[in-house]
N, C-alpha and C positions, 0 to 999 in steps of 0.2 A: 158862674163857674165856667170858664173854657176848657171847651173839649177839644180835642183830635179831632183829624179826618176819618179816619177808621169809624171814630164814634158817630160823626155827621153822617158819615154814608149808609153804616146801621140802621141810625132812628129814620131812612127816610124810608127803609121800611115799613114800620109801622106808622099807622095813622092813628094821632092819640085823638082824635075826635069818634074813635068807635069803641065800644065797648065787645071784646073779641067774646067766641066760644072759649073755654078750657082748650079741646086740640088745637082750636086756630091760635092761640096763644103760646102754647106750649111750642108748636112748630116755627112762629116766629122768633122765641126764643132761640133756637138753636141757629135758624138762620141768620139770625144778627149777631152772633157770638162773632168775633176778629181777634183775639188773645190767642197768643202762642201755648197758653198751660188750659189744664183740661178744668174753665170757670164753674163755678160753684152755680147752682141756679137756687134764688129766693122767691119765695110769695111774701107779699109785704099786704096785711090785711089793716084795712081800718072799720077799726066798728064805733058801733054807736052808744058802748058801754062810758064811765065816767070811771076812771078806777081813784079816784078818791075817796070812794063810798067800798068797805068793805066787800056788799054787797053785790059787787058789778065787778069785781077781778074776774080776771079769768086764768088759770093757771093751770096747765095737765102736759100728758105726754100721750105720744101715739108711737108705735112701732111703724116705720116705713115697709112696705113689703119688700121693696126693691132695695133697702140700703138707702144713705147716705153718699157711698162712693170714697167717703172717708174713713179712715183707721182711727179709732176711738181708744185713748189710753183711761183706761179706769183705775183710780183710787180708793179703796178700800178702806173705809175705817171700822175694825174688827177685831176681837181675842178670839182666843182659845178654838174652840172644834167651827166656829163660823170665820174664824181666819185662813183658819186648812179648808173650809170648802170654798171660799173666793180664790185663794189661789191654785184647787183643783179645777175653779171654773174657766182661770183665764185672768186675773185681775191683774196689772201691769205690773200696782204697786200694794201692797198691804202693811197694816201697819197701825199702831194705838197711839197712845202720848208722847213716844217719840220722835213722832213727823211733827208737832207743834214749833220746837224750833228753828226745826228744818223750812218749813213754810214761813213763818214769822221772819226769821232773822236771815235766812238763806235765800230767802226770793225762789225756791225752789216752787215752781209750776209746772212740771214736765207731767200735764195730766188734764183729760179736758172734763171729766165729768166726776163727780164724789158722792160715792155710796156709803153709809152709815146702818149699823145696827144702831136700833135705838137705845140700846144703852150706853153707847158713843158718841150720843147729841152733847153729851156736857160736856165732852172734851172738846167734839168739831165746834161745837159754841162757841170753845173762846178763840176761835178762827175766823167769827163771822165778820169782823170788820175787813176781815184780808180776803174771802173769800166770796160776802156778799155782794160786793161790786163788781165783781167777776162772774158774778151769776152761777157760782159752785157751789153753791151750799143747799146740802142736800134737803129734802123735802118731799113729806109723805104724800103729797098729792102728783108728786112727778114717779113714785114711784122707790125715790132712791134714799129712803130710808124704810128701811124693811129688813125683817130678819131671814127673808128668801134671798138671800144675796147670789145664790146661783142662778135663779131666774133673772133677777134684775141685770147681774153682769152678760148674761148672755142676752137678754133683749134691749143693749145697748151696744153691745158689738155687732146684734143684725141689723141696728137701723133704727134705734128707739131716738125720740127728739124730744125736747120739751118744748111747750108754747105757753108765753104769756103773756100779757099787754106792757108794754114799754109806757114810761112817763104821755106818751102823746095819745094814750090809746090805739098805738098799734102793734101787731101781732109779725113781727119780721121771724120764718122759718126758714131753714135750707132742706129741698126739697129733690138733690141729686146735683147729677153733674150736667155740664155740655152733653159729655159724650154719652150720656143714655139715650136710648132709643124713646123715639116720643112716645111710647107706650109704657114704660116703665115710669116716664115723669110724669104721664097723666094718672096711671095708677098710684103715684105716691101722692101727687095735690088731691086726687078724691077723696084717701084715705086719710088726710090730714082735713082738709075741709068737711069731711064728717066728723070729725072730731068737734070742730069746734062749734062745727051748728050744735054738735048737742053739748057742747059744753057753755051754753048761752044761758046768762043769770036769770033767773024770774026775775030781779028786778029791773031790768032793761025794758024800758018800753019804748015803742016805736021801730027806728028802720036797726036790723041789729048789723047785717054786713055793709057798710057805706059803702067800701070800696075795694077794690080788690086788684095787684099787678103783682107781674113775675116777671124776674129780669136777670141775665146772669151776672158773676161779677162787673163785669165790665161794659155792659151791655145797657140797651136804652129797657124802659118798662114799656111792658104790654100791660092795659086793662081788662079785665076780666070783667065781662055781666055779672055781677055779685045777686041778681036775681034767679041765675042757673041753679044756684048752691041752697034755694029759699031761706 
């Protein structure tokens, strides 16, 4: 893949032959950012889970202290007195079996994340071919099915994220922007990498973090000592 020069003059920052601290990582991140727009910054974890074995997924959500940085549109699948409190809570969009078609046959996505009471699984179900490849379809272990819907909507407009293994067993989060201070992005990668240390299956044996980088949009990775995090 050929890069820019921006990019070349970046990575000769970082030495990928070390494995950084968290701050010294974190700091290089921001010093290698070259993008005109304010880059997204990722931790891209690989572990040494198998998710072909039920047993070895990993799936959950953490509240970032610091935000995201981004503005979070939340959908709502809700009736009656828990539809009136999603939209006292702040919920973009609300709404029952009539957004079916609207999604379906409207290509209508103006929404990044989908809450469900559970008695509105049967509906959002027949949405899952459109929605689960999108990674929208709610679920009890992220939180976003629940009949707290004023909790869950408000701890996703402070910064809630979901994590969970991709096909290659790895775990890609966004963890802030550029423009945070390196104290806010070190506070949001601890708070998400104790998640995941404690969200690690019994049946994983052996090394459970392989590897660990953080890199902005557009930016080169830094490695992290994935032994810092045991």
């Amino acid at each position: 893949m050929k890069r820019g020069k921006k990019y070349a003059e970046a990575a000769k920052l970082v030495d990928r032959s070390v494995l950084y601290t968290p701050d010294e990582a974190v700091a290089l991140v921001k010093k290698a950012s070259t993008a005109k727009f304010d880059e997204t910054v990722e931790v891209h974890i690989r572990t040494g889970c198998d998710g072909r074995h039920a047993d070895q997924q990993i799936r959950g959500a953490v509240v970032l202290p610091n935000g995201t940085g981004k503005t979070v549109r939340v959908l709502v699948f809700a009736k009656g007195i828990k539809a009136d409190e999603a939209q006292a809570a702040g919920a973009d969009y609300v709404g029952a079996e009539e957004l079916i078609p609207k999604i379906q046959n409207e290509n209508w996505f103006e929404f990044d994340v989908v809450v469900a009471t559970p008695d509105m699984m049967g509906v959002v179900g027949r949405l899952g071919r459109v929605l689960g490849p999108k990674g929208l379809m709610p679920n009890p272990k992220a939180g976003t099915v629940t009949m707290d819907v004023t909790r869950a909507i408000q701890e996703i407009k402070a910064g809630k994220i979901e994590y969970r293994l991709d096909k290659s067993n790895i775990i890609h989060v966004p963890v802030g922007r550029v423009s945070f201070t390196e104290e806010k992005l070190g506070e949001n990668l601890k708070t998400l990498m104790d998640a995941i240390v404690r969200a690690r299956p019994a049946a994983v044996k052996g090394q459970y973090l392989k590897s660990i980088s953080i890199s902005s949009t557009m930016g080169p990775g830094v490695k992290i000592n994935p032994i810092l995090f045991g």
